[in-house]
C-alpha positions as CSV (number, residue, x, y, z in Angstrom):
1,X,23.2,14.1,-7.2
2,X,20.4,11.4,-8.1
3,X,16.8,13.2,-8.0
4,X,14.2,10.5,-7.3
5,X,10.3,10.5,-7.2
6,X,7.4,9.6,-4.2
7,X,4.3,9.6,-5.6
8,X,2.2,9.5,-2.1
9,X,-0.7,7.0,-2.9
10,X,-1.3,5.9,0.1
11,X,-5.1,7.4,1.3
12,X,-7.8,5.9,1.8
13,X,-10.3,8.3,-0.4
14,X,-12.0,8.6,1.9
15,X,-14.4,12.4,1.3
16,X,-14.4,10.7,-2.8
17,X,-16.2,7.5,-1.8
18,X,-16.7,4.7,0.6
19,X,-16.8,2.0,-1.9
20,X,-14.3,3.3,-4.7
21,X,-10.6,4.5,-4.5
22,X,-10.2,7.7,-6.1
23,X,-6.8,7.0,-7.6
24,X,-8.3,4.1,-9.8
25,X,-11.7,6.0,-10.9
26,X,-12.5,5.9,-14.6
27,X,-11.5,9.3,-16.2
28,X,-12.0,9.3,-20.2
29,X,-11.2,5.4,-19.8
30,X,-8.1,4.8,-17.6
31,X,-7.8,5.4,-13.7
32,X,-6.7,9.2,-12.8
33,X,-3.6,7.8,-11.2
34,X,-2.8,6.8,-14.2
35,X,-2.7,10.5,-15.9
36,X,-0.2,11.4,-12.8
37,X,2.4,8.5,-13.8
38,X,2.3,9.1,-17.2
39,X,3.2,13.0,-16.8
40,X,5.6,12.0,-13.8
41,X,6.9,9.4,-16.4
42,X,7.7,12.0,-18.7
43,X,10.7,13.6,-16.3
44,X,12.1,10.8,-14.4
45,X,12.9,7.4,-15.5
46,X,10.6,4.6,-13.9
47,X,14.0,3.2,-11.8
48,X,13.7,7.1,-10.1
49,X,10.0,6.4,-9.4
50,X,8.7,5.6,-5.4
51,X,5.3,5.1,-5.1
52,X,3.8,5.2,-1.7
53,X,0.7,2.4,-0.8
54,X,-2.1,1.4,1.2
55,X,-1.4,-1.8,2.5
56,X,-4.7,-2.6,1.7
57,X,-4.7,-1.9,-2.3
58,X,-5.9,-4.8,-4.0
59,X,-3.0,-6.6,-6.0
60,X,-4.9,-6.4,-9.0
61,X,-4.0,-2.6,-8.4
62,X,-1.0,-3.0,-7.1
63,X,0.0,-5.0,-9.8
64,X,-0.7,-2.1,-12.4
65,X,1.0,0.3,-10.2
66,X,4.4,-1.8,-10.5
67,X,4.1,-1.1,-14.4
68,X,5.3,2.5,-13.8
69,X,8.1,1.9,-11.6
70,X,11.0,-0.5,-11.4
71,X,11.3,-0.4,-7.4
72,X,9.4,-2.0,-5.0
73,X,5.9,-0.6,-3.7
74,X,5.8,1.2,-0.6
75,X,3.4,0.4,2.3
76,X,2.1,4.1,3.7
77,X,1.4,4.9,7.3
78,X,-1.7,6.4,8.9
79,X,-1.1,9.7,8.0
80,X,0.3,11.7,5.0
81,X,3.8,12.3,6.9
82,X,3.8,8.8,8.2
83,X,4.2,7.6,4.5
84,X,6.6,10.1,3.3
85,X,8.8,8.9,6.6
86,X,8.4,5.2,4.8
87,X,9.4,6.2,1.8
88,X,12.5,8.7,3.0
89,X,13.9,5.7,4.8
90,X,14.0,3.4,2.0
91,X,16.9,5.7,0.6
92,X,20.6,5.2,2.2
93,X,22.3,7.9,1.5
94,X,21.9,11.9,0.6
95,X,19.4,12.1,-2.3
96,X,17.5,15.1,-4.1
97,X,13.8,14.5,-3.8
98,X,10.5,15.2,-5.3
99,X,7.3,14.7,-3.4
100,X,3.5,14.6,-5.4
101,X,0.5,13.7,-4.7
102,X,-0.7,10.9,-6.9
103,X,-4.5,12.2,-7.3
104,X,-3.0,15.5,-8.6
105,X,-3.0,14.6,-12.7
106,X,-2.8,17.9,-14.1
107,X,1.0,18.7,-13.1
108,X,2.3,20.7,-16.3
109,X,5.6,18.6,-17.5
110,X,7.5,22.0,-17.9
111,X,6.6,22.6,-14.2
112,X,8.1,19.0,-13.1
113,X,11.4,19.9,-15.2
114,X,11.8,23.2,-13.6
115,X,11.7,21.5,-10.1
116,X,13.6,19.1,-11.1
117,X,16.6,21.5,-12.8
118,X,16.2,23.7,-9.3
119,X,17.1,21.0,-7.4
120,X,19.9,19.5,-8.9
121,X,21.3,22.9,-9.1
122,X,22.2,22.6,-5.6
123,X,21.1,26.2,-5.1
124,X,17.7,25.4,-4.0
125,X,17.1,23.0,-1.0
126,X,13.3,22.9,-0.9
127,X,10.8,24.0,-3.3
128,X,7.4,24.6,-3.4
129,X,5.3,25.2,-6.5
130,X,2.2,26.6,-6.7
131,X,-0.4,28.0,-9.2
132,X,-3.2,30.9,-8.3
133,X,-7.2,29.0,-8.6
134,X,-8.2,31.9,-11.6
135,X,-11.4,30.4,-11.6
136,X,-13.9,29.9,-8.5
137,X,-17.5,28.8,-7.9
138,X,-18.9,30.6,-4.9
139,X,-21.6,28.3,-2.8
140,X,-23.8,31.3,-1.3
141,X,-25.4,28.9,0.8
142,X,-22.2,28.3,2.7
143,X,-20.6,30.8,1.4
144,X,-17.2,29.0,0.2
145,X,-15.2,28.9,-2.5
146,X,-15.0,25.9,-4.6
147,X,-12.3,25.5,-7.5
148,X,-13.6,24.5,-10.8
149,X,-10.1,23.3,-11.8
């Protein structure tokens, strides 16, 4: 069974900035969504690539979003699940699905292709990675953690 992609890019940035979208800040000279794609790019093919939208994204943006996938772009809803809905419905028939977050860069490639293999296993119907924060800052004046990765 076909294993496809959503990258949910759909926020609205929101606690990053109120003037500058997160996914298209400058990090060592090309927009961190641009970081995801590539390591997403280096698993699945770009026609196995959905990404998920604000319907307000400039097309300038848009535009250089449509350089990592061969389908079309996907308007989001208001929330997180809203936009996954949009982009589940696009497909027609049983498919094998994995979901990121676009403004999560640092996804190891061996992890993506271990997800990927569990999945198409059909052994596995969901799977959810994780990795433990082995490094912490600790505000004392509110005393929270904050992770430094």
């Amino acid at each position: 069974m076909q294993t496809y992609c959503i990258i949910l890019a759909a926020g609205n940035s929101k606690r990053f900035s109120n003037s500058e979208n997160k996914l298209f800040s400058n990090i060592y000279g090309a927009p961190l969504i641009f970081f995801t794609l590539t390591n997403i790019l280096k698993i699945f093919n770009k026609n196995e690539i959905y990404i998920v939208i604000n319907k307000n994204l400039p097309k300038k943006q848009q535009s250089y979003l449509k350089t990592f996938t061969q389908n079309n772009l996907i308007y989001g809803g208001k929330s997180r699940f809203e936009s996954l809905k949009k982009a589940i419905q696009c497909f027609e028939k049983d498919i094998n699905l994995l979901i990121h977050d676009a403004a999560r860069p640092n996804i190891d490639k061996s992890l993506i292709k271990k997800i990927k293999n569990e999945i198409e296993s059909n052994k596995t119907y969901s799977v959810v990675p994780f990795t433990y924060v082995t490094e912490t800052l600790k505000n004392k004046k509110f005393n929270k953690y904050h992770s430094v990765m």
